[in-house]
N, C-alpha and C positions, 0 to 999 in steps of 0.2 A: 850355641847352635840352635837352641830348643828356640830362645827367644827372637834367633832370626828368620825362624820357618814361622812364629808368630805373626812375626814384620810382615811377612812375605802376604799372608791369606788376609791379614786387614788394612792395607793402603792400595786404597781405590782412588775414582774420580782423578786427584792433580797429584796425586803420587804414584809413580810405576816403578815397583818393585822388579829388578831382574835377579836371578841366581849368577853368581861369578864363580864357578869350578865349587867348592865347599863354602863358601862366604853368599852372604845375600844383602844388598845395598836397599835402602830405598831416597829415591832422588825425588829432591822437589821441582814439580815441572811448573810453578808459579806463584806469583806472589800476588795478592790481591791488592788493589789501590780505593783504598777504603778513606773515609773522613768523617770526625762526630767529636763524640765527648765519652768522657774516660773517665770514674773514679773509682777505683776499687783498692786501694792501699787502708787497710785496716778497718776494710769494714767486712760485719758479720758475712753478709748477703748481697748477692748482685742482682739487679733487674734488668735486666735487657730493652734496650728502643731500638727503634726502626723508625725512619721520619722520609719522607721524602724531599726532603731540601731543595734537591734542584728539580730542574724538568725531564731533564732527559741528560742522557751520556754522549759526550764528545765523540764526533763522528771521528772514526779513522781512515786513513789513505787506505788501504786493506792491502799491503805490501806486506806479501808473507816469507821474503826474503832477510827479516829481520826475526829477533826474537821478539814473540807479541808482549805487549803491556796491556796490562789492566787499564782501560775506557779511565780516564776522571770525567766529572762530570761538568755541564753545564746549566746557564741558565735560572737563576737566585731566585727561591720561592717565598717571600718574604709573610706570608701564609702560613706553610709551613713549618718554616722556623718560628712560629709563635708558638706552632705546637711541641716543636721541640722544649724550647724554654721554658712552657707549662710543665711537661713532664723534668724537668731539672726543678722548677719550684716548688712542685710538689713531692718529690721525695728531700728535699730540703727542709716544707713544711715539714713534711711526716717526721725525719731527724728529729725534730726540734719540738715534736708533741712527747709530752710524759703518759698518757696517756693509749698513745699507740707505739707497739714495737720500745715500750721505753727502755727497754737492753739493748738493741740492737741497731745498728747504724747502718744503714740502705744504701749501698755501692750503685755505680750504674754504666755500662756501655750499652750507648747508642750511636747510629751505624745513620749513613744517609745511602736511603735508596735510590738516589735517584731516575725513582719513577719505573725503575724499570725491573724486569723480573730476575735481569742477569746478578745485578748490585745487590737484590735482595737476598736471592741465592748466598751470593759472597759472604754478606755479612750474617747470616742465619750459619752457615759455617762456620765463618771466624767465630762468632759467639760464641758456639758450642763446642771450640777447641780450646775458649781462654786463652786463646794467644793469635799474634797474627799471623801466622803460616797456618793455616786450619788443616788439620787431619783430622777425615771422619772415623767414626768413632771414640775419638778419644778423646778425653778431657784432659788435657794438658795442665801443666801447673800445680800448684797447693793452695790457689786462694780461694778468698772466700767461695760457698756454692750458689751457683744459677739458680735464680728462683720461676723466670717467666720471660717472657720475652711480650712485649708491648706495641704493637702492629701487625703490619709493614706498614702501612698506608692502603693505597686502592688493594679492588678484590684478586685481581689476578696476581700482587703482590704477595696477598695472605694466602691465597692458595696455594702456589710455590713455597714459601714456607711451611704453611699449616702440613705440608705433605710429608717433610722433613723430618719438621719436629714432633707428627706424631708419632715417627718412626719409635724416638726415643721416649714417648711419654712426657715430653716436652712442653708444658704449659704456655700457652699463647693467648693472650688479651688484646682483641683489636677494637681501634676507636676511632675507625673510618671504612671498612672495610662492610657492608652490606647486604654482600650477594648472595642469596637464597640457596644455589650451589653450596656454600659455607656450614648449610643445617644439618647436613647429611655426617652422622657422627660415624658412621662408616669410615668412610674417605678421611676425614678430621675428628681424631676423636679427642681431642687435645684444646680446639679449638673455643673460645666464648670470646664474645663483644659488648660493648659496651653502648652499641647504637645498633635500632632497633634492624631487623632483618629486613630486607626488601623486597619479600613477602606485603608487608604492613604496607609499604610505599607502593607496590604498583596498586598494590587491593586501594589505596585512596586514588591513588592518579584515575584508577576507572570509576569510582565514586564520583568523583569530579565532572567529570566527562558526561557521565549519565546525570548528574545532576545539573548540567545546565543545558544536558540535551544535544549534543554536540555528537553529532553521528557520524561524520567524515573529517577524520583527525590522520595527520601523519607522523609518523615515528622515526628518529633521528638516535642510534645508541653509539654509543662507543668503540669500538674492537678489543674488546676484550670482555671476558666473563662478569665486569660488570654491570655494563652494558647490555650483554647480548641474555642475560639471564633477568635483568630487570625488564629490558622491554617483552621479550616472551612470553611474561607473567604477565605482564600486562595488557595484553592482544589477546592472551587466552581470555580474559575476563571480557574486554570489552565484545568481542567477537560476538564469545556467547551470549553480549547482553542487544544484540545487533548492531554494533557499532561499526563499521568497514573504513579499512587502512586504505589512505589514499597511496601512498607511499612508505617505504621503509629503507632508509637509508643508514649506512654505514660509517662513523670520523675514522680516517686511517689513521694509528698509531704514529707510524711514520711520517713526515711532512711530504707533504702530493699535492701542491697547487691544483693538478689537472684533477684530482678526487675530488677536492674540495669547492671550487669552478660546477663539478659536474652536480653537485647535491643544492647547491644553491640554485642553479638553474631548474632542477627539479621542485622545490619550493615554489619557484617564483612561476613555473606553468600551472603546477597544483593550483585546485582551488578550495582546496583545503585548507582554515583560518585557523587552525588549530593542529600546535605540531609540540608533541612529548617527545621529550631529550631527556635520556637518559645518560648521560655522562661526566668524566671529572672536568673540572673547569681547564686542564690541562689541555686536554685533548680537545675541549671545545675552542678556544681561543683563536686559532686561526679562522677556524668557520664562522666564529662572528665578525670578524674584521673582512672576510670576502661577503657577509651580508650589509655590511656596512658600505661598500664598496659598491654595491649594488643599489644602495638605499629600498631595501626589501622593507617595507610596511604595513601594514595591517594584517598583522599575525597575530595572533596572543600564544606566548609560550607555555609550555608547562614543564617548571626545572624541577631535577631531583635534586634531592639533598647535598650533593657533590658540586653545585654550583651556585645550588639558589641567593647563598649570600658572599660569593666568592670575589674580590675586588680584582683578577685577575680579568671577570669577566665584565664586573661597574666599572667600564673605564669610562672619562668622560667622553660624552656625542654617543652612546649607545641608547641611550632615551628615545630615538626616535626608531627603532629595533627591538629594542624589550622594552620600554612604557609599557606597563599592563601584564607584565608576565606574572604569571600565578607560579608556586610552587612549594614545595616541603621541607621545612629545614627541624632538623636534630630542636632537641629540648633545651633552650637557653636560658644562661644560668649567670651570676656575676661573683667570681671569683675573687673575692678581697685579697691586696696586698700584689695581683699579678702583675697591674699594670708597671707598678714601680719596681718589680723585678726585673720586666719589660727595661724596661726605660735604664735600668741600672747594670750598665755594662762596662767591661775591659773591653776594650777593641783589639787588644795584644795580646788578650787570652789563650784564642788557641787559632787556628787556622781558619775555620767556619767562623767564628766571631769573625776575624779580620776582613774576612770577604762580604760577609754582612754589612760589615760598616762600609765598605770600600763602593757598593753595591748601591746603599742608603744616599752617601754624601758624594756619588760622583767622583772619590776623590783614590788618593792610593796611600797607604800607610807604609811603601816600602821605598825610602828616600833614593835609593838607586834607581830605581823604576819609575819615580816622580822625576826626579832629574832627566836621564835620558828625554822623558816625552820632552819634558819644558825644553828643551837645544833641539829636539825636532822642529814643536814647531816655533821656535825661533827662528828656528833657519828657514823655514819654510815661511814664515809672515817676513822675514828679514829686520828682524826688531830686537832689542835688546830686552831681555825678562830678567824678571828677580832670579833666576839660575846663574848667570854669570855674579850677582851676588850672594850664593850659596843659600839662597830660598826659592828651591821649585815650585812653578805653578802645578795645583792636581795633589797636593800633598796633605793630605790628614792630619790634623794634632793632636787628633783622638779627645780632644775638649767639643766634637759636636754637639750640639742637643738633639738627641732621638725625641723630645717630647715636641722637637718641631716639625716634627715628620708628619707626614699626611697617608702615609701607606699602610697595606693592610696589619702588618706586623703594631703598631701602636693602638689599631683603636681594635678595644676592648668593648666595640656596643654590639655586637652578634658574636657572643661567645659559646657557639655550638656544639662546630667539631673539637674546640680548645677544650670545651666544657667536658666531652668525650672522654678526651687524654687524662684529664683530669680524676677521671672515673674510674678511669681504666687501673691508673697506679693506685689510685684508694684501694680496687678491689685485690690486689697484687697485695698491698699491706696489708691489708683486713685479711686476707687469707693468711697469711704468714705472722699474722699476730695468733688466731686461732690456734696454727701448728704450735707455734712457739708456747703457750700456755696452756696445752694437754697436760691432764691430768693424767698420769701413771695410774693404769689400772683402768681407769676409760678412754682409752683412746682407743680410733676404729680400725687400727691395723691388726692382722692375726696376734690372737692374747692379748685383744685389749690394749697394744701397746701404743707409745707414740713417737713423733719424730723427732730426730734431735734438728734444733734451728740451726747448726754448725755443720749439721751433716744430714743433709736430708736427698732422698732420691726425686725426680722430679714428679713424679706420679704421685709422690705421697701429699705433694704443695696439689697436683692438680686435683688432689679429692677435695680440699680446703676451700679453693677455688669454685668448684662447681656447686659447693654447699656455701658461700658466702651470703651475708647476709648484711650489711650494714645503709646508714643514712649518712649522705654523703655532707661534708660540713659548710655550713651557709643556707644548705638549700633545705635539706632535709628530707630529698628523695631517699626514699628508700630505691636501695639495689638489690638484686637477686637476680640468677640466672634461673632458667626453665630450658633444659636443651642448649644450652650455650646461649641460648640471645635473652634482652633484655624486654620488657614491656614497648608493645610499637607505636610511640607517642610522637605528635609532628603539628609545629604551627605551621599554621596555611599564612604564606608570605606573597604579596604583592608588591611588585616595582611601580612605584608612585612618581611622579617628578616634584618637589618641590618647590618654592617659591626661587631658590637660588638654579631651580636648572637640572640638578641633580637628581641620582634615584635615591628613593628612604625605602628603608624596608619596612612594611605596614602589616600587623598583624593581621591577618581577616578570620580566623578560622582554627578551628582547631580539629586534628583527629586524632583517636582511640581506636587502636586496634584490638586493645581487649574487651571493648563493650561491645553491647549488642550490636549488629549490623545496623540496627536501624538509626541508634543513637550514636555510631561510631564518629560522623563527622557534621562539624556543626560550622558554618558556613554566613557571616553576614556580608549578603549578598548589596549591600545596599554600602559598604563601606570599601569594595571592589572600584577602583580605577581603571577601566580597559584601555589599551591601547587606542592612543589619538584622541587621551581625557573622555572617551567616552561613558557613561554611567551604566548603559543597556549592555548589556552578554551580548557579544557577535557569535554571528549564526553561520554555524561550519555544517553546512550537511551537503550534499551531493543531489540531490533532492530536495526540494520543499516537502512537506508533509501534505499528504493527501486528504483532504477535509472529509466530513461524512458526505455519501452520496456517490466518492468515487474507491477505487479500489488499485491498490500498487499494482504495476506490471510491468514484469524485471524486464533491464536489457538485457539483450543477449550479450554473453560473452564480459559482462561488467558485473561490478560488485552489487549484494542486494542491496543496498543501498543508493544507487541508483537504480530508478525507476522511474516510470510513467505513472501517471493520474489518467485513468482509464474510466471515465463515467459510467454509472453502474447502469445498466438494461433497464429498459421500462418494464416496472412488477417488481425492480431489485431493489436493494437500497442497502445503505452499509451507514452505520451509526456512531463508527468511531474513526478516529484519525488511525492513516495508513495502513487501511482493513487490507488485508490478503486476497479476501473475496466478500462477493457481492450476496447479499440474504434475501434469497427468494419469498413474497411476500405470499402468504396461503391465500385461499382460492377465495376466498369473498372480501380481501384485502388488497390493495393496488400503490404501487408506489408515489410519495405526492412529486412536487413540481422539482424540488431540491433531492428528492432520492435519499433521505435521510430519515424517513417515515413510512411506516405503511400505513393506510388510512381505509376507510371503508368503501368498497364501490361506488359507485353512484347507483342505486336503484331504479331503471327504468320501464317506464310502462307509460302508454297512451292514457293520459286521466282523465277523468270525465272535465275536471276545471281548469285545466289547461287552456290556453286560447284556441287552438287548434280542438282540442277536444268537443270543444264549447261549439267551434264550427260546424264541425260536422255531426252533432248532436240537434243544432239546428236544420241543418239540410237534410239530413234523416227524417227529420219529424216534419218538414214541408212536405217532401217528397210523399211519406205517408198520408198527410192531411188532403194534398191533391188528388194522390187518390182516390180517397177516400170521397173527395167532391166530385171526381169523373163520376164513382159509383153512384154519388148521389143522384147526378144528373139522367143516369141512365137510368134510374130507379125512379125519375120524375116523369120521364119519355118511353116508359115499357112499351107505353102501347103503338107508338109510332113508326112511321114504316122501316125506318134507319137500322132501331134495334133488332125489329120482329126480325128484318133483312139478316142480323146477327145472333145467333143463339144469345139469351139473354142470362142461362146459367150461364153457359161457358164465360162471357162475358165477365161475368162479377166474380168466378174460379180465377181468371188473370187479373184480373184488379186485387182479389184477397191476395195472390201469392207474393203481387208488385207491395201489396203493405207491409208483406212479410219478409221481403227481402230488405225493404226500407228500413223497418225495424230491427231487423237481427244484428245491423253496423250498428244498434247502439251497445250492444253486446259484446261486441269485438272491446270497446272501451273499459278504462279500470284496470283492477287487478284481478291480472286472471286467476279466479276461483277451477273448482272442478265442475260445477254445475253450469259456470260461463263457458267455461272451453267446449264440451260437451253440445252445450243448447246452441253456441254461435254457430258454427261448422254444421251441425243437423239440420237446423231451421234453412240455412245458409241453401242447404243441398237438397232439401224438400220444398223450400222457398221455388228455386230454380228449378225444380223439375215440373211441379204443378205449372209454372207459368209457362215453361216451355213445353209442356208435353198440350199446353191447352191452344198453344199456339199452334203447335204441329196438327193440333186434327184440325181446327182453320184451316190450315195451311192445305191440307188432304184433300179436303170436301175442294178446295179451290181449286187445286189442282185438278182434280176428276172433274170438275166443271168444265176445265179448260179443254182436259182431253176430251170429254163427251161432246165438245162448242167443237170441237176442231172436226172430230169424225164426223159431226153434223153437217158441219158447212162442205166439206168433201163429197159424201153423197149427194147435199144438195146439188153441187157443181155438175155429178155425174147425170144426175135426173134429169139438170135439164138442159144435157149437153143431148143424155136419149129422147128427152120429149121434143127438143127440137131436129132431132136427127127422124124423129119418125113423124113430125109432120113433113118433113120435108120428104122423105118418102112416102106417106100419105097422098103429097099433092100431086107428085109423081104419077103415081100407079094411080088413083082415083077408088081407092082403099080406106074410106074414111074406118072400119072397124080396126083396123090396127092401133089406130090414134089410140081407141078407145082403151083398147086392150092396154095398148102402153101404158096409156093414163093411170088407168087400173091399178096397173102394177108398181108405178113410182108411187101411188097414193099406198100403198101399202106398205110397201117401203118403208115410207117415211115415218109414216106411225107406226111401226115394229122400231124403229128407233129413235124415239121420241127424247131428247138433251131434257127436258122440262124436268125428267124423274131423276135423284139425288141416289146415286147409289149409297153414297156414308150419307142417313140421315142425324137427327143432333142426337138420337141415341149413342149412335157407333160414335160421335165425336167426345160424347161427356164419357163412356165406354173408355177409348183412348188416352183420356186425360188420367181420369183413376187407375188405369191398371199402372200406366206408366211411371203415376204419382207412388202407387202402392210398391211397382218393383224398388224405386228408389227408398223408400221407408222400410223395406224390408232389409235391404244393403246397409241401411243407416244401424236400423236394430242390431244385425250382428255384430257390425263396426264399433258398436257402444257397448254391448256384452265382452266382445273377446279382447280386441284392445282399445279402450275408449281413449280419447285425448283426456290429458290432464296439464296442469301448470308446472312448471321447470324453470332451473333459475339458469340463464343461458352466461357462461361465463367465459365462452370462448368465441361470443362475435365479437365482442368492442372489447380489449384489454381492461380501461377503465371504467367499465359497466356490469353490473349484473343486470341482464334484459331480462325479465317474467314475462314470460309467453308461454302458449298453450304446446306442447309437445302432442301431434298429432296421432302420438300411438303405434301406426301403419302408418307407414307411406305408401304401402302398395292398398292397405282399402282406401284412403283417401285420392289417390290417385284413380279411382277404380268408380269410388262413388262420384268425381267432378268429370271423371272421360263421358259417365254415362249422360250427365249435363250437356257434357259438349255434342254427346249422338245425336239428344235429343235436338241441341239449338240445329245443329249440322242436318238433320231431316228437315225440320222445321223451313230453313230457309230453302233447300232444295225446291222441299214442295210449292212451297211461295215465289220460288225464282220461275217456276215451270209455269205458274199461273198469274204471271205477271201482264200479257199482251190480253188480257180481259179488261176490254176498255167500257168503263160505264163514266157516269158521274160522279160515282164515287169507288174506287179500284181499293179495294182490300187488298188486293196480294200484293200491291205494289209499298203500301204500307206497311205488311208484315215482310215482305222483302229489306223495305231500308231499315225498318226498323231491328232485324239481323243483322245485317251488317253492322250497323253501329253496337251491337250487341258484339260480335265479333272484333271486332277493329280495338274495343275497348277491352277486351282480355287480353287478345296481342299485345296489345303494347301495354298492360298489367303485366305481363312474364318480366323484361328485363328490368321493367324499373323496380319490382317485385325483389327482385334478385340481387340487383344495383345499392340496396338500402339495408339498414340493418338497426336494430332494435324497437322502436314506437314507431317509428317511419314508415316501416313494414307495415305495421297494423295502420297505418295512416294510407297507404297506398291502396289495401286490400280495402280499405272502406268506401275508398273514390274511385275505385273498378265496381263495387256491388250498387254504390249509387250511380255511375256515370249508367253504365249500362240499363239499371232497373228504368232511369228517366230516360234514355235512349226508348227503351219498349214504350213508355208510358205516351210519350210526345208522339213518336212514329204512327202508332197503333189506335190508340185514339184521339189526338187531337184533333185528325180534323173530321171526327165523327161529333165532338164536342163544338166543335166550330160551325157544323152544320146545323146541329143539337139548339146551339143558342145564337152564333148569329145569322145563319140562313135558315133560319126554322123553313121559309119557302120553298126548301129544296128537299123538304122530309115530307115527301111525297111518292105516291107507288108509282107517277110518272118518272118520275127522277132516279128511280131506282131499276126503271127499266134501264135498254141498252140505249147508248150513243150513235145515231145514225151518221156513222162515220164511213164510205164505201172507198174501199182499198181495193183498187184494180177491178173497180167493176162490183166489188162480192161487200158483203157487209160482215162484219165481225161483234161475235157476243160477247155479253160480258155476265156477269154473276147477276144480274139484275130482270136478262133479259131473256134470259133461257125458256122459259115458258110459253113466250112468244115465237120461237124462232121456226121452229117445223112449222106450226100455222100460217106462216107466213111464205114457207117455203112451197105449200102445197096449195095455195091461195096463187100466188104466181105460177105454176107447173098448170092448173086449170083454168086459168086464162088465159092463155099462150096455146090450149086445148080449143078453145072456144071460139079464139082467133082463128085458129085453123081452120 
């Protein structure tokens, strides 16, 4: 009873225990449909495999109207089975060493997974029940004890196991199995491999990537954990290193035409030349044959370990599909003695042999099953065959030669993952030698003790295990775990086509995952074959790289890795490929023509040697020397009637002021100093005032001429409108005394208002020029005390210029000392316009009239072009307004006093300088010449028109 309430609390999973009234049964609800290899009859120790044989498990009708059976499998992995066979050689080697385990004889069940996580399951069970009906928990039997178990194969196989067997403390050695998932001694604590973690693999595959620069790559994994854990790793790396996924696609486990349709089609839009796969070559094989289908080309791959040298995947006609595929294969090694183990087989051995051979030669080794096909198609070709003489066609004699094989199971020249398996059971016996030759008293179980090798627990093998240490034979690696995995060592392998058509596997490279990052992988690039024989690295990026000069700028809603080339601003400039942004250039530096330099301003200023400079340093100095010869002239002619007619200071006051304006534009020239800015602008604005304020009292005295000519000739008109209204009353009445009276009195008149006398004599004229001259020099002085101009380097008119000009200080005194210029021009012409119709021989006011004007006209249109220009051009503009104008006054005002001067000297006479007897409506009109005359004349006629009477 004790024993079946036992029963009861431990058959789980495929056994359901029910209670029957006092009894308790337990029934087995399945039998598993397992295939492999088996020897454990008299040997000390068994080691457990795991192989994945075939591809996958026979689909069933899923009729649950029957009792289920166990899936067999399909689909002969002639691949795999080498790996199987390695592990049968090599614990045969080991048998057969004195040396290793030499008491002990190495039993072994191994199980085929095929492929799949159910099968694995199964037989991770069966093994750990020692028998074929598995019941968990319990080890079934008396034979020899379980030392390890030697897989599964892929990771999501080992994982489903590793889960199991670390229940029990169950030692697991896998030799194909990768996925970084697997590290975590948590979840698997049981678990070591013998091929490095794919940690080490994705960390190269992004090495790779960034080492040839390859920024838009797409990823293709597997479905399943080892897949979806290698590529992960590996997108976290390149991500972070900016690299951007065009794509990421998924192989369904299951067979899915329309999956696989839809990933290729993805490919073949990408324009992404670079695509990392991560997967077993199982699962890949369909997706190359619908790339193949496609004629997809110029790609370069990047295989993991799982495929890179898999003949599943070299079939022939894929050269022009992977030609040039880069990838990572296990540490290859050449195992003496395999091939011929290989090659040395029973075909009637056991079931998996026979299907091997049957598999190899086309043929069938089960004479009733040869016969039937051979009378099918007999009947069906309608022919007689060697069957009707009792030799079917399709029939095996099992004298094949495997050594004429051509598939992957014979050739022994990329012995990787074989080389693996190989490893795997070394370390399985190196461990189990170590147990087995504990010394009593040192051994590292509680009291020092040790395990007996007839009878040992699995946990006491997995301490042996994780502390292994040995050099594997042939090669002389050394082995040891760190963490369950092994050092992460990988030739970098290229598909080449050779001269027959074919791919060869070409070493190019090697990485180390234990050395430095920098020196992890080493790469001749120069021994690289790319897809379509080409020699140059194809360029996978989404983008071109942005040269110096411009600066990336993401698209919206896309990866940063696409982007725009955005040319950097004038002033910016960017110096390195696929800058972020643009590097604003400081303030006396400017960007050059390519944007990839900042360079130094151009320094500008109006120079004396410039061509233009040179110009108008001539015309400056003409302008000065003319006048300077006017002055001469009139300083030759003091005495004659033209000048006396002219104040002859005032005179040479506007000739000095016209030298001073002419000269201070040489000043504007050069680089502006403090004492240039200062002296140009002063000179500039006492230049102009002296010549306009000397102008303006001209202007004055002419005007009052005019008005005193005008009220003259007015009264005249009245006089002798009454001298003749009273003789004609006179003659009337016969009243000559009235005449007289009248007479009298218009003679009185007249001389009480005599035009001949100047009310502004040339005191009040030279008077007006000075004070005028002075208020301007007193404006000027403050303006130079409080805020004087000085030089400034102007870096905000022209981008690419520093202009040096004068900084006026005040705008508002500067504005303030040229308004008062402009007052003075602005009266000046007034007064000269008012005494314009003073007609002589020679008309002053009419001269200092135009010659205001043209004085004006040329600052007007100085404002916009003024305004219009910017840096030396200015100063070039302000120079040809202070000469246009200065020679505007010069020409107006005295030429043709100069023209009289020398070449009418005839006309520099006091006759000539009287008035013009010009008579307008009767009446005669004066001019500046003739004033003196005019009342005398007025009163000379009033008494004769008396006398007439």
């Amino acid at each position: 009873m004790e024993i079946g309430r036992l029963l009861l609390g431990l058959c789980v999973f495929f056994h359901i225990c029910r209670p029957l009234s006092a009894e308790s049964t337990c029934k087995l609800k399945a039998k598993f449909n397992l295939s492999g290899y088996k020897d454990v009859e008299k040997k000390k120790v068994v080691v457990g495999g795991m192989f994945p044989v075939h591809k996958r498990i026979a689909s069933s009708d899923g009729n649950t109207s029957r009792v289920p059976v166990s899936s067999g499998c399909e689909g002969f992995n002639f691949r795999t089975f080498r790996w199987t066979q390695t592990m049968l050689f090599a614990i045969d080697e080991i048998n057969k060493r004195t040396d290793l385990l030499p008491n002990t004889d190495l039993g072994y069940v191994i199980y085929d997974s095929c492929f799949t996580i159910s099968k694995a399951v199964e037989g991770t069970l069966t093994y750990l029940t020692g028998q074929d009906e598995a019941v968990p928990n319990y080890r079934c039997g008396t034979g020899a004890p379980l030392a390890a178990l030697v897989g599964a194969g892929g990771s999501d196989l080992s994982i489903a196991t590793a889960r199991i067997l670390g229940l029990y403390h169950f030692p697991q050695v896998s030799y194909s199995s990768t996925c970084s998932a697997l590290e975590n001694k948590f979840q698997f604590p049981t678990f070591l491999r013998t091929i490095p973690n794919d940690k080490h693999q994705s960390t190269a595959m992004a090495k790779m990537v960034l080492h040839f620069g390859w920024t838009w790559v797409g990823t293709i994994a597997a479905d399943d954990d080892y897949g979806k854990y290698g590529i992960k790793d590996f997108k976290e790396q390149v991500e972070e290193a900016g690299v951007c996924i065009s794509f990421s696609e998924v192989l369904p486990k299951v067979s899915s035409p329309e999956a696989i349709q839809r990933i290729v089609q993805t490919v073949v839009e990408s324009t992404a030349k670079i695509i990392v796969v991560f997967s077993s070559d199982v699962d890949l094989s369909p997706f190359i044959s619908e790339l193949l289908n496609h004629n997809v080309t110029n790609r370069t791959w990047i295989a993991s370990e799982a495929w890179i040298t898999s003949a599943l995947i070299n079939q022939p006609g894929v050269s022009s599909v992977l030609a040039g595929t880069l990838g990572f294969g296990v540490k290859r090694a050449e195992i003496p003695g395999l091939q011929r183990h290989l090659l040395d087989m029973d075909p009637y051995a056991d079931p998996l042999t026979e299907e091997f051979w049957e598999t190899s030669f086309n043929c069938t080794l089960d004479y009733g099953k040869a016969l039937r096909l051979a009378k099918q198609r007999a009947k069906e070709n309608s022919t007689i065959s060697r069957a009707v003489r009792g030799i079917p066609d399709g029939l095996c004699n099992g004298r094949e030669s495997l050594a004429q094989l051509t598939n992957t199971y014979t050739d022994v020249s990329q012995l990787r993952i074989t080389y693996s398996v190989y490893k795997a059971v070394y370390a399985v016996a190196y461990a189990l030698h170590n147990l087995e030759h504990c010394e009593d008293g040192k051994g590292p179980f509680v009291g020092k003790s040790c395990a007996d090798i007839k009878n040992f627990e699995p946990w006491q093998l997995m301490y042996y295990l994780k502390n292994v240490r040995f050099k594997v034979p042939n090669t002389d690696q050394e082995i040891y775990f760190e963490n369950g995995d092994v050092e992460g060592f990988y030739d970098i392998i290229n598909w080449q086509v050779n001269s027959n058509g074919e791919i060869s596997y070409v070493t190019v490279g090697r990485y180390n995952g234990s050395a430095p990052s920098e020196d992890s992988m080493n790469i001749m690039n120069d021994s690289i074959v790319w897809n379509n024989n080409e020699l140059e690295p194809p360029r996978s990026v989404c983008s071109e790289n942005c040269q110096p000069g411009t600066r990336k700028g993401i698209r919206q809603g896309e990866p940063v890795c696409c982007f725009d080339c955005i040319p950097c601003a004038d002033g910016e400039i960017s110096n390195t490929t696929n800058a972020r942004e643009c590097i604003l250039c400081s303030g006396d530096y400017w960007s050059n023509d390519a944007h990839d330099a900042c360079i130094p301003k151009i320094i500008e200023f109006l120079a004396f040697g410039e061509p233009l400079g040179i110009t108008l340093i001539v015309i400056s100095a003409f302008g000065a020397l003319v006048t300077i010869a006017v002055g001469v002239v009139f300083m030759v002619h003091l005495g004659t009637p033209l000048v006396k007619a002219n104040d002859a200071l005032l005179s040479f006051s506007l000739l000095f002021s016209l030298v001073v304006t002419f000269l201070c534009s040489i000043v504007f020239l050069g680089e502006p100093q403090h004492w240039s800015c200062m002296t140009s602008q002063v000179a500039l604005a006492l230049g102009f005032a002296l010549c306009l304020s000397s102008i303006m009292g001209k202007a004055a005295v002419l005007m009052l001429r005019a008005q005193a000519l005008k009220a003259a000739r007015l009264r005249a008109k009245e006089a002798a409108k009454a001298a003749k209204a009273a003789a004609e009353a006179a003659a009337n009445s016969g009243s000559p005394d009235v005449i007289v009276t009248n007479t009298t009195n218009l003679s009185d008149s007249n001389t009480s208002a005599n035009p001949e006398v100047d009310i502004l004599t040339c005191a009040h004229q030279r008077a007006i020029a000075t004070v005028a001259t002075l208020i301007q020099a007193i404006a000027c002085t403050v303006w130079l005390i409080i805020l004087p101009p000085h030089p400034v380097k102007n870096t905000s008119a022209q981008n690419i210029k520093i202009i040096l000009e004068c900084d006026e200080g005040s705008v508002v005194f500067i504005c303030c000392i040229f308004a008062y210029d402009i007052l003075l021009a602005l009266l000046a012409f007034i007064f000269a316009f008012i005494a314009r119709k003073l007609e002589d021989h020679f008309s002053e006011a009419k001269c200092v009239t135009f010659g205001m004007l043209v004085f004006f006209i040329v600052w007007i249109s100085f404002v916009p072009a003024y305004l219009s220009t910017r840096g030396k051009f200015m100063v070039a503009v302000q120079i040809f307004a202070i000469l246009a104008s200065s020679f505007g006054l010069l020409t107006c005002i005295f030429l043709p006093k100069c023209y009289v001067l020398l070449v009418k000297p005839e006309r520099n006479t006091e006759e000539m300088m009287r008035r013009r007897t010009k008579p307008r409506d009767g009446i005669s009109t004066g001019t500046s010449a003739s004033f003196a005359t005019t009342a005398t004349e007025v009163n000379a006629t009033m008494a004769s028109t008396s006398i007439d009477d």
